[in-house]
N, C-alpha and C positions, 0 to 999 in steps of 0.2 A: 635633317636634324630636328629633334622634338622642340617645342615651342619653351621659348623662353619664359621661368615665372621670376616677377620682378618680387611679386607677394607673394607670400603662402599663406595659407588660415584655411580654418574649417568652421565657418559661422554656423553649426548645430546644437540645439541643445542634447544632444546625444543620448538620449532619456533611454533606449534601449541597446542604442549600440554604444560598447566598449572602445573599440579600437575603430579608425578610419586611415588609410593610407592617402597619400598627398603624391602623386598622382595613382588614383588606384591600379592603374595600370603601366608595368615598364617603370621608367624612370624618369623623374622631370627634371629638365636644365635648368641648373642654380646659378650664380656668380656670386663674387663678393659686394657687398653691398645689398642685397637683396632683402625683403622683411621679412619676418617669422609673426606675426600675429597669433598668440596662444589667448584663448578667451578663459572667462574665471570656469573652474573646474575642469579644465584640461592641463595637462600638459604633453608638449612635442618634442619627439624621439628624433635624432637627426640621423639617417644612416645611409652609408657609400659601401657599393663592393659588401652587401651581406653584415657589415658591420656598425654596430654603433657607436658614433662620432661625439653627440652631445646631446642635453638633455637641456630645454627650453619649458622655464615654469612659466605662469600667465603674465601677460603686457604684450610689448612689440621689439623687437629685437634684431638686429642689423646681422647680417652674418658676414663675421670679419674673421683675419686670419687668427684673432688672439682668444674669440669663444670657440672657435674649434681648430683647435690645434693640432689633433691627431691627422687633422686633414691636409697639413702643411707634410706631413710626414709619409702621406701617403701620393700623392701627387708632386710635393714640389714646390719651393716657391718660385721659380721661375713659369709657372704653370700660372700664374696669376695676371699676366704682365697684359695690358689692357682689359681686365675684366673678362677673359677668357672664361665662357661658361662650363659649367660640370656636371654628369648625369649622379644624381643622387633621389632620397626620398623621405620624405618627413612622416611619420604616425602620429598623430594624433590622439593620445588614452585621455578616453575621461576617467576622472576622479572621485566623481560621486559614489554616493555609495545605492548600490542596485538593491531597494528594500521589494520584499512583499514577493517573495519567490516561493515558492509551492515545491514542500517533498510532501512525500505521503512512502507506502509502505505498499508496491503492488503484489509481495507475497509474504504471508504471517511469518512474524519471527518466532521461532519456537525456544521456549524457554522453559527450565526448572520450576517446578509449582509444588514440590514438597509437603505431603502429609496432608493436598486438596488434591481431589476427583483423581484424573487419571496420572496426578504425580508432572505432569506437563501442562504446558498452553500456549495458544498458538497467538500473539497478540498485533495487532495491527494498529495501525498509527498516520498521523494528519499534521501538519504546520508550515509553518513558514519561516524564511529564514535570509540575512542579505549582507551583502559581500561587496569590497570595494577593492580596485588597483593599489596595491602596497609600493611594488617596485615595475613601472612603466615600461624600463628598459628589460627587465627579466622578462616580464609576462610578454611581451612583444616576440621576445628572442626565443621565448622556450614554449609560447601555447602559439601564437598570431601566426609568425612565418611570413608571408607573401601573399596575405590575403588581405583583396583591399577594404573591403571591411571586414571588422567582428565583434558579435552580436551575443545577446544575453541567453539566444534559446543557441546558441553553438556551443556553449559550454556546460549547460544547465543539465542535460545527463551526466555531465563526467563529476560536477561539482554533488549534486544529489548521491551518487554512487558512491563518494567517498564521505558526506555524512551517515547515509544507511550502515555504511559499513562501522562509524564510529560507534553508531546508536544500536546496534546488534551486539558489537562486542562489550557495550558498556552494560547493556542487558544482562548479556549473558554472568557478569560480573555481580551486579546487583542482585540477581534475582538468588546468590548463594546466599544472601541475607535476609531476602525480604520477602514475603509471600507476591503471587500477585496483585492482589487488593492493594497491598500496602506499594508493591509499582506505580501502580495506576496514579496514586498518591501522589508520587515524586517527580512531578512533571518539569520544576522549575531545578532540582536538584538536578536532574537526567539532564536535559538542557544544557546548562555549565557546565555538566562534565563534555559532554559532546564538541562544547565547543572547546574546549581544555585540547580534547583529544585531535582536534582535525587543525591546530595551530598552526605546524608544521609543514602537515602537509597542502595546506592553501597558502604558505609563505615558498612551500616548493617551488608555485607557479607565479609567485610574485602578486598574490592576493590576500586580503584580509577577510577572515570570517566575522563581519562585524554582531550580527545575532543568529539565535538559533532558537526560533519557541515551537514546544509539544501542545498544540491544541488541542488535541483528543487522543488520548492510550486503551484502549479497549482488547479483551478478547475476540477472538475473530468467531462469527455466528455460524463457520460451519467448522471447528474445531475438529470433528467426528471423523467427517470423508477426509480434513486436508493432513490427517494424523494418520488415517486409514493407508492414503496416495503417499504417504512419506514412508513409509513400511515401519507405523510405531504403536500400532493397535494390531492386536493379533483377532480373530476372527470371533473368537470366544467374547472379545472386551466390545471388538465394534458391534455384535449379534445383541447385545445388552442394553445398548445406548438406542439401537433402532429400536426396540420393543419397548424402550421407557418414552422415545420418543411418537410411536403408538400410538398407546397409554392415556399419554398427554393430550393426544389430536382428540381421542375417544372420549373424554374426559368435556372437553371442549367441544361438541358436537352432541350434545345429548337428546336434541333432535331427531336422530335418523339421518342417513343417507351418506355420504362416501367416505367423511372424515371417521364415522363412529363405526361404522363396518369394518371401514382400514384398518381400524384399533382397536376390533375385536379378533378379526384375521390373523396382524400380527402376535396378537397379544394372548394367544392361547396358550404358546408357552413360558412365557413370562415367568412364572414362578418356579418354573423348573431350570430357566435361563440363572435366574437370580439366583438359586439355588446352586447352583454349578459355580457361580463364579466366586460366590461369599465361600462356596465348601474349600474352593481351590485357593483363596486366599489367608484363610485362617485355620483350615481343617478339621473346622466342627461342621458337622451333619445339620443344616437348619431344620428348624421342627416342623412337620407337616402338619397344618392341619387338618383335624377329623371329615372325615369323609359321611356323607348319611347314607343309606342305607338306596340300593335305588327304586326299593318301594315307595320311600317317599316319596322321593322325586317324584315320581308317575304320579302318585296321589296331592302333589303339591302342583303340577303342571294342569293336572283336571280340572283345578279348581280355582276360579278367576282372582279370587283374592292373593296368592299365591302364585301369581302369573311368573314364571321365571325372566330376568335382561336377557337372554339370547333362548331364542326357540328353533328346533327342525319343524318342517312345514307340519310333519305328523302331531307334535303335542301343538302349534298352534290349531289344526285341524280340532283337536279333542276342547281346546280350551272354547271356540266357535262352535263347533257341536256341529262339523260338517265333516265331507270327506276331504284325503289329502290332495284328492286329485283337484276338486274345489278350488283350495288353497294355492296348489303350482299352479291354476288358471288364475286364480287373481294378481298372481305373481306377473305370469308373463303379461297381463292385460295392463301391467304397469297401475293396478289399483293399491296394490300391496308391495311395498317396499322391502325388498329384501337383500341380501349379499349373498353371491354364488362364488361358492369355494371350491376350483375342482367342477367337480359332477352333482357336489350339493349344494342348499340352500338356507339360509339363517338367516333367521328372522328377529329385531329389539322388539324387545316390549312398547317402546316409544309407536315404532313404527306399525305395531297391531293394533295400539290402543287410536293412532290418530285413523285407522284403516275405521276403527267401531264408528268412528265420530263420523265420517264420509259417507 
């Protein structure tokens, strides 16, 4: 026979764990007369045979036949008759309320962006949020089961899944009104609704949603590729965003060397990309403009005032007043900074002019 307990309690402050079972394992022999000690912010779940008997808030409590009386009806009162012990088991919920829990957003929610950039956005998000025991007997019966403890990271996926899900659909709702920007905005409105919406279904499991804050609502920094990987940029749209993105690096790199190369490389057709896509969008022909003549060119290239931003090794050769072959040797000797495309080679102005100074 298991060991007789004359006490039950669980002297924890239970800061992480929810639930504790009394004995965690099998079943502990009770009698009548025996104590219940519940400390402040617990309270103890009585249950025989799978089932729950009675429900003990905090003090000390004698268990007689008239606080549980379903138990007179499941045994017997002649089952009492010398303090005959009985296998049963007490849970233990605390009551606090579990603050300072962490969602976040591990993949962008994408949403309507109407009449900005590509009409979509992909937005990603950060906070925290904290939740307390509503109904002890429920949440025991319908999440715990037979487990002799349960702990805050045992539910913290399933509870996080069912806010994401509020806060996507309430997105997706919001954003028929608002631009992004003005999302970003509504962090404290978003919130409330959120919790508005998961009321329900945390009172499902016998829990309270006591807060819900959006610390950070941002677009997500690679919007492009995860819009690309979702199949909602067609090849035309994503071809536009890499060459702007270029562009930008080129722009940012005016020094010479891999950023500015990179974003000359890509960026060669650029305006013909752009071109394409503003034609395909509005159906007017963008206006090119005028092209010079390519005598100039050679005569603008000869002549060092006139140095062209991207040269082939030959007009850098003509602009030094050597040969080309010269030129691809100072290349490969690593004195002259170049970018090789393919089988050719091109050369910034940045990078000839720091070569004069060397």
């Amino acid at each position: 026979m298991a060991r007789i307990f004359d006490v039950i309690e669980y002297p924890n402050e239970m800061r992480n764990e929810i639930v504790h079972r009394f004995p965690e394992q099998g079943s502990g022999d009770f009698r009548i007369g025996s104590q219940v000690i519940v400390r402040e912010a617990q309270t103890a779940v009585f249950f025989r045979d799978g089932a729950a008997l009675d429900t003990f808030l905090p003090g000390r409590h004698t268990i007689t036949t008239a606080n549980i009386p379903f138990l007179i009806e499941k045994i017997g009162k002649t089952f009492f008759n010398d303090r005959t012990p009985f296998p049963a088991e007490v849970y233990f919920v605390s009551m606090r309320e579990f603050a300072d829990q962490k969602w976040g957003t591990p993949q962008p929610i994408i949403v309507r962006n109407p009449g900005m950039g590509l009409g979509v956005a992909l937005l990603q998000g950060f906070g925290t949020f904290s939740f307390q025991v509503k109904n002890p007997q429920q949440f025991v019966t319908q999440v715990v089961g037979t487990q002799g403890a349960y702990r805050t990271e045992d539910i913290e996926a399933r509870l996080r899944a069912m806010l994401l899900s509020k806060l996507q659909d309430l997105l997706g709702e919001t954003a028929a009104k608002f631009s992004v920007p003005e999302l970003i905005g509504l962090t404290e409105e978003l919130s409330a609704g959120v919790r508005a919406k998961t009321t329900d279904d945390f009172a499902a499991l016998g829990l309270l949603l006591k807060s819900f804050y959006i610390e950070n609502l941002k677009p997500s920094s690679k919007s492009a590729e995860e819009l690309r990987a979702m199949g909602m940029l067609d090849m035309t749209t994503y071809t536009q965003l890499q060459a702007a993105d270029a562009l930008r690096d080129a722009a940012q790199n005016p020094s010479g060397g891999a950023g500015l190369t990179a974003g000359i490389g890509a960026g060669v057709g650029i305006g013909q990309v752009m071109g394409s896509a503003l034609t395909g969008m509005t159906g007017v022909q963008p206006q090119q403009p005028a092209q010079p003549p390519a005598a100039t060119v050679a005569a603008g290239a000869a002549a060092g005032a006139a140095m062209p931003d991207v040269m082939t090794p030959s007009e850098a050769a003509a602009i030094l007043k050597v040969s080309e072959e010269d030129v691809l040797a100072a290349i490969t000797a690593g004195d002259l900074k170049a970018k090789k495309l393919g089988n050719a080679y091109r050369i910034s102005k940045a990078a000839l002019e720091e070569f004069l100074k060397s």
